[in-house]
C-alpha positions in Angstrom: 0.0 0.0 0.0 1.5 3.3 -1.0 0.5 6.8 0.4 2.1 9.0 -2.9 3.0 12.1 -0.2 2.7 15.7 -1.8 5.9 16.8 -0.5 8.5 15.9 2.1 6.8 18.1 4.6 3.4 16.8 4.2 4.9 13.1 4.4 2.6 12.3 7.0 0.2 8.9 7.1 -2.5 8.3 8.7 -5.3 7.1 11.1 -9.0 8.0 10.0 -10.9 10.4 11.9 -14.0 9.4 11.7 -15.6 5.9 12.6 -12.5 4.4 14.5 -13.6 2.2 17.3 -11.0 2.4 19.9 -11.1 -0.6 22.0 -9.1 0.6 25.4 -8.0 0.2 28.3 -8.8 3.2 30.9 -7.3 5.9 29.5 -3.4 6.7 29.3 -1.4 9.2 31.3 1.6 10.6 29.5 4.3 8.8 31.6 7.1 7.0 30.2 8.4 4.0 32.4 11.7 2.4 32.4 10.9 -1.1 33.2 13.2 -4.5 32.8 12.8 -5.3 29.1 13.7 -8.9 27.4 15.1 -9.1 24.3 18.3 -9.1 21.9 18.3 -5.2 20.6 20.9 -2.8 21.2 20.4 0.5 22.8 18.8 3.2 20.9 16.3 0.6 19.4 12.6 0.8 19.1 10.2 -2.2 19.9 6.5 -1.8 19.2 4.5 -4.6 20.5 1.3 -4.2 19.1 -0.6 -6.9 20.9 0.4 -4.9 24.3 -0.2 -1.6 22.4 3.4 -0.8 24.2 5.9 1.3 22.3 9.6 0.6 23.8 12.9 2.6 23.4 16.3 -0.1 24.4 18.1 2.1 26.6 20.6 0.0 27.5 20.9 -4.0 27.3 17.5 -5.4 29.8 16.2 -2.3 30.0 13.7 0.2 28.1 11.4 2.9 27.9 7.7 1.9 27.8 5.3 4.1 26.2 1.1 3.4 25.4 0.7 3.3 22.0 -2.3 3.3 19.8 -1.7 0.9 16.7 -3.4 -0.7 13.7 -7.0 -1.6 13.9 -8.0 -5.3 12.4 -6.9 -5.5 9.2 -4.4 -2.7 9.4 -1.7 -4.1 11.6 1.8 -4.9 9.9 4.9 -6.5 11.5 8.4 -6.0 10.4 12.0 -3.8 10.7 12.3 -0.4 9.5 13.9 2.8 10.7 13.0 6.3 11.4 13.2 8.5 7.5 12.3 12.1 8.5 11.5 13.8 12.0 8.4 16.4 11.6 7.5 18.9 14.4 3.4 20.3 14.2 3.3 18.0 10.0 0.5 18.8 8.0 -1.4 15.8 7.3 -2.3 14.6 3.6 -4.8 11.5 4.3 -3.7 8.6 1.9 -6.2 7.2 -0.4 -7.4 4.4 2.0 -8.5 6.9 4.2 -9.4 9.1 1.1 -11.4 6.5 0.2 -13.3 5.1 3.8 -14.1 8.8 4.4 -14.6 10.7 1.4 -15.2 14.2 3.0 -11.8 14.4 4.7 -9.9 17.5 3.7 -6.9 16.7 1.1 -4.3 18.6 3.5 -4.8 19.5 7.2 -2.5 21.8 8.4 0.1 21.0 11.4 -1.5 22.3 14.8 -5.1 21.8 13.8 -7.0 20.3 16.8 -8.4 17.9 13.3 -4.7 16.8 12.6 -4.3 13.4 13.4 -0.6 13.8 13.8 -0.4 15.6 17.1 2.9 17.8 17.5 5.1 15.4 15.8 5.6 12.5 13.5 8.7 10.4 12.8 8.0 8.9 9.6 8.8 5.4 8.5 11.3 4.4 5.6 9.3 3.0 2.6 6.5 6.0 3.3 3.6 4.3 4.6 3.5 4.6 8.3 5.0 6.9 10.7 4.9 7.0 14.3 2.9 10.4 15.7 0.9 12.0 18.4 -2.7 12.8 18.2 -5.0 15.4 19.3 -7.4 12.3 20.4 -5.6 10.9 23.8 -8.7 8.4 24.5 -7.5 7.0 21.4 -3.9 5.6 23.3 -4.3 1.6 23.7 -6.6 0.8 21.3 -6.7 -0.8 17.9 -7.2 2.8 15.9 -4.8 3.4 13.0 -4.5 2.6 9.5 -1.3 0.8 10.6 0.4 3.9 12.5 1.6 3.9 15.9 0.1 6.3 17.8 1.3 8.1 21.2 0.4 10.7 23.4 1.9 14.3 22.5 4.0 14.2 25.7 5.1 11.2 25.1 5.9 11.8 21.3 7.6 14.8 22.2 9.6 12.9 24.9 10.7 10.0 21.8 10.9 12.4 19.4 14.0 14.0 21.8 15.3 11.2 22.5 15.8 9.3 18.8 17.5 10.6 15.4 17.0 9.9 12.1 18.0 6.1 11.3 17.1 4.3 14.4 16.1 1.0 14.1 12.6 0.0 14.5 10.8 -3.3 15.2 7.5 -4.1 14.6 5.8 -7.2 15.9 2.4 -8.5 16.7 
């Protein structure tokens, strides 16, 4: 699936607006933990486990920093490794045609700091162009199954990763 972004800057994908059941837990509190954390990733690495909805950053070998995530809704959900392409603070948002398509009165661009942009105050895109990982102006939305294959986080907490990776880093995917 490819999302044919405009420009660079509006190199931003998606979750849909409208219609998105969000199946949650109670809602989640900007709050990055570091917790013990298994597995064979070196330090700067991003984990997404999208059955937990749980968003990790390797900080050092055994331990990480857990985020709540929002992430694909049925259908939508993706596994694999990829890095980090592009960092975007406040991105304008150009829906792709999936979501073009499921909601045909979505604008063609919504500009960065509308309370209607998905992306929240930052995106960190995906090689390959299809996903990115973002904030969102909808917080209830954090630990559900809500995207079109995004990984969504709080704005704290995407401001807090978005500090704390640069372009390139590693990130894993898995179900």
């Amino acid at each position: 699936m490819s999302f044919g972004f405009r420009s660079a800057k509006l190199a931003m994908v998606a979750v849909v607006l409208a219609g998105a059941s969000v199946l949650t837990a109670p809602r989640a509190e900007a709050r990055p933990d570091l917790v013990v954390f298994r597995g064979d990733y070196s330090p700067g690495t991003i984990v997404v486990r999208t059955g937990e909805r749980r968003l990790y950053l390797v900080v050092e070998p055994g331990h990480a920093v857990r985020y709540p995530v929002g992430v694909g809704k049925a259908g939508k959900q993706w596994a694999g490794v990829t890095k980090i392409d592009g960092k975007f603070r406040n991105p304008a948002w150009a829906p792709p045609a999936e979501v073009k398509r499921d909601v045909p009165t979505i604008p063609d661009v919504i500009p960065g700091g509308s309370p209607a942009n998905p992306m929240g105050v930052a995106a960190m895109t995906l090689a390959g162009g299809e996903y990115a990982i973002h904030g969102t102006n909808r917080p209830q939305s954090i630990g559900g199954f809500v995207s079109y294959g995004c990984i969504r986080m709080l704005n704290d907490d995407i401001t807090d990763l978005y500090e704390r990776v640069p372009v390139g880093t590693q990130v894993v995917v898995m179900r």
